[in-house]
C-alpha positions, 0 to 999 in steps of 0.5 A: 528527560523531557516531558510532553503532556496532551490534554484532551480526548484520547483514544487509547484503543484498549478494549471495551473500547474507552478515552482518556482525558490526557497522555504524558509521554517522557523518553519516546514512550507513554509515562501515564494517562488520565489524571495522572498524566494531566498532574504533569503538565505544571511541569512538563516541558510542552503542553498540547491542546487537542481541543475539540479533536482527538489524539489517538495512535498514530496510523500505519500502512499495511501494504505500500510502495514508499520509494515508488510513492517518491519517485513519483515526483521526479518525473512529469505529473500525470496521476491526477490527469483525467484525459489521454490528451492530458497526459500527453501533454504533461509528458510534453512539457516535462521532455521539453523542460529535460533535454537531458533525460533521456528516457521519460518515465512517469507514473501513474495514469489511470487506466480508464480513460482508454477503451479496456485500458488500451493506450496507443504509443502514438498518441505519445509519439504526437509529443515525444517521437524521438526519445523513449517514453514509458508511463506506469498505470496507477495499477503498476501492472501496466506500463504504456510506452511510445514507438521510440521505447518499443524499438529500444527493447526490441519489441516488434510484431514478432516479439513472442508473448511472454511467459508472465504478460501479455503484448497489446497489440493491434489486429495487424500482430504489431505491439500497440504500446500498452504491455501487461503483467511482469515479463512484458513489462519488463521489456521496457523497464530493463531498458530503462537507466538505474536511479542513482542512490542519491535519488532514492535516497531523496525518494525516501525522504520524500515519502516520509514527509508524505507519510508525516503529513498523514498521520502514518509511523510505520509502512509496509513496503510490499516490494522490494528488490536489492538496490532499494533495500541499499536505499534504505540502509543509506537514509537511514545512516544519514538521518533521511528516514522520518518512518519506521518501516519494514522491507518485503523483499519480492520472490520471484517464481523463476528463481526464487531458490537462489533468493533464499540466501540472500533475503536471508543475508539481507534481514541480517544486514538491515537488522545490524545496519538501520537501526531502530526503524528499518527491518526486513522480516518479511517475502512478498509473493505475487499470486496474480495480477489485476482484475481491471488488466484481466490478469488477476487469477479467476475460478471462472472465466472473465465475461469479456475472455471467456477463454481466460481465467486471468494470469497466475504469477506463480503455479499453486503447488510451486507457491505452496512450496516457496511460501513453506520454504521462506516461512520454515526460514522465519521470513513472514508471508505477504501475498498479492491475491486479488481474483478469487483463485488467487485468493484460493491458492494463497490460502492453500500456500499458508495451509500448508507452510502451518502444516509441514513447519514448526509453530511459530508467531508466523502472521501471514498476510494476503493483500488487496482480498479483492475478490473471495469465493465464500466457501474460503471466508472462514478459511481466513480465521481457521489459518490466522491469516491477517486480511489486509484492505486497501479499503479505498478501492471499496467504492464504485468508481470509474474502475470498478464501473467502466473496467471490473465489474464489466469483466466479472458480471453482478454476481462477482461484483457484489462479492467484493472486499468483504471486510465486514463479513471477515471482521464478524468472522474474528480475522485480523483485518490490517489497512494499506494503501498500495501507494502511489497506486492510491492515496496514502492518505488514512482518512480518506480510506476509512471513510470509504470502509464505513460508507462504502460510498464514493466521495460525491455520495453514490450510492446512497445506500453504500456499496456492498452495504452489508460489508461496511464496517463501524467506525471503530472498526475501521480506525483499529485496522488502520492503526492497532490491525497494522500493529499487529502485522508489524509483530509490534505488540507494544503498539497494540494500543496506548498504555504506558511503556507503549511507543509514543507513535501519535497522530492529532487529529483536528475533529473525532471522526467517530463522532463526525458525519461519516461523509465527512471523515476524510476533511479531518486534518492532521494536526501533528504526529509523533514518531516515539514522541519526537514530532515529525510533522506540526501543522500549526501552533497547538502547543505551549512551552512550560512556563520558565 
């Protein structure tokens, strides 16, 4: 048995919330704490100085897209490009560096660097004409494409509208090369080669460095079709997976009867085959789309489309009885709902699920909560629905400022991520990131939730102020809200017996500037006390 002593100020996350001066961990758990804890370190086999910064429970994800966040590093590199022309040459590049690929598919650009977010397949055509190119939007609802993968899908002026999506299309009927929302995008994306399991085995691996580095053990993956789920069955019989993480298989609204069985043969086969880190216990359901593409689902039309409300994924009464037939399965609700009748229509899904099934420590959750009418806030704590942020997106950036808040007028505007409002209400708050559609990075996010403010400092008053949260408050939804999410109640909080999921970090952010949160770096994390990620020496062996 080996032993693993940290000396310094630890955050234990019980509650009133109170430190501790040192954790002792033994066998991948918490052995004691406090003064306890530091007698062991004459004789511990490690030792670990946290110095002026903070040892706490380490992070979790909320609501992600691992293998999405891996794959992104195998095509050309375009998320941090900040011009069309950018782009379009970094897509050259990459084909002219792949002869062999022949699709080119990358993610994930941003969707304000175009007038309505509005790409044209020729300005990819100016540097790849005769291979086809599809580029996923940062939001993946949107892909954007040239002329060589349209004619590939059959996409043409007499292509009708799907049912889920829409074709951008010029004012002469042709498709413009920009395709939103499921069924147009998948017009193209069908077409597109399968990855080999090898590669999405090395795209697990590659996020769980990612996560290492950030201080993250456990991760929702919020979508999840059958192959990826083989995915991480395979990485983790061959050691690959370096995060404790938790599949949502995707309902789809035009089949999801047939998918019952399957989901269900699917948690069976996870729980039996992968081991102590993997499961599938929960259904993702997308209630609707974007408001920056104009689909997420509205009670009042958007001020640019005042014919439209948005785009539903699933109509109500059909979510409503596909989240009570997947809950009366045991599976737990985790619903995509940013537009404020998407919201309406998730909570109306949970009602009624609570209603006509047994009781059971259910935990439903709805994702991104974007945009809430007010008369459905206390909906939230009456139903036991977790609210899970991406507070990242809490700021006025060049998408809420160039893209939202154009197409949904003031008043909306300042009703959004109303986390402050729900955390005085008492309801569950959870952290995600939705990566790679945004950073994975924890700190990054809790700065935003407690400034409300974009990294360069605007506003100075923060934005939306009267929904910012403390500090405190913040660091437990990024780590104790997550837990319990997770249905992980041994990870609530620092005890001993608690799973040694640890995070280092090199300065306290609750003392720090609140401007400053996001430069605290991690020093090291722990997944049941083995350390997947060291930056830098900050330990010493026990004497012989």
């Amino acid at each position: 048995m080996t032993t693993l002593v940290f000396l310094g100020t630890t955050r234990t996350g019980s509650h009133p919330h109170h430190d501790t001066t040192a954790l002792a961990v033994r066998d991948g758990r918490v052995l004691a704490l406090g003064d306890e804890a530091r007698a062991l370190a004459a004789t511990a086999d490690e030792v670990v100085d946290i110095g002026d910064g903070l040892l706490m429970a380490a992070f979790g994800d909320g609501h992600a897209h691992p293998l999405f966040g891996g794959l992104e590093s195998f095509g050309p590199q375009i998320k941090e490009l900040a011009s069309v022309d950018a782009i379009v040459s970094e897509v050259g590049r990459w084909a002219g560096e792949h002869p062999e690929a022949e699709w080119i598919v990358g993610a994930s650009y941003d969707p304000a660097l175009a007038p309505d977010g509005e790409f044209d397949a020729r300005w990819l055509d100016a540097a790849v004409p005769d291979r086809p190119v599809v580029l996923r939007a940062h939001d993946y609802h949107t892909v954007w494409c040239n002329t060589e993968a349209l004619r590939r899908a059959g996409v043409s002026e007499s292509t009708p509208e799907p049912r889920l999506g829409w074709i951008v299309r010029r004012p002469d009927g042709t498709p413009l090369g920009t395709l939103r929302e499921w069924h147009a995008c998948d017009l193209v994306l069908d077409q597109v080669p399968s990855r080999a399991t090898d590669e999405l085995v090395e795209a697990v691996r590659r996020a769980g460095h990612a996560y290492a580095r950030a201080g993250i053990t456990w991760v929702q993956d919020a979508w999840v079709e059958p192959e990826m789920a083989d995915a991480y069955l395979t990485a983790a019989r061959r050691d690959a997976l370096a995060f404790r993480v938790d599949l949502a298989q995707r309902a789809d609204p035009d089949r999801w009867r047939g998918q019952l069985a399957p989901f269900a043969e699917t948690r069976a086969r996870v729980a039996a085959e992968g081991g102590e880190l993997l499961t599938a216990r929960t259904v993702k359901f997308f209630s609707d789309g974007v408001i920056e593409g104009g689909t997420a689902a509205m009670l009042a039309p958007y001020l640019d489309a005042s014919h439209s409300c948005g785009m539903p994924v699933w109509e109500p009464r059909a979510l409503a009885e596909a989240v009570r037939a997947f809950d009366a399965a045991g599976f737990q609700t985790h619903i995509h709902a940013i537009g404020d009748a998407g919201v309406r229509a998730s909570l109306d899904a949970i009602e009624t699920a609570i209603h006509a099934n047994p009781a059971w420590d259910r935990r439903p959750v709805i994702t991104h909560v974007q945009l809430v009418d007010p008369a459905d806030l206390p909906r939230f704590a009456a139903l036991g629905v977790i609210a899970n942020f991406e507070p990242l997106w809490a700021q006025p950036d060049p998408l809420q400022t160039e893209l939202s808040i154009p197409r949904l007028g003031a008043h909306r505007a300042a009703l959004q991520y109303p986390m402050g409002e729900l955390a005085r209400d008492g309801v569950r708050l959870s952290f995600g990131s939705d990566w790679p559609v945004s950073s994975h990075i924890p700190l990054e996010g809790i700065q935003v939730a407690v400034t409300r403010r974009t990294f360069t400092g605007e506003p100075a008053e923060g934005w939306i102020p009267h929904q910012r949260l403390t500090v405190e408050e913040a660091l437990t939804a990024a780590t104790a809200g997550v837990a319990h999410q997770a249905g992980a109640d041994d990870r609530l909080r620092l005890a001993p017996g608690a799973p040694a999921d640890l995070v280092l970090l090199s300065a306290d952010p609750r003392t720090a500037d609140p401007m400053a949160i996001r430069h605290a770096r991690v020093r090291g994390t722990w997944l049941g006390g083995r350390p997947t990620y060291r930056a830098a020496a900050s330990s010493r062996a026990a004497a012989p």
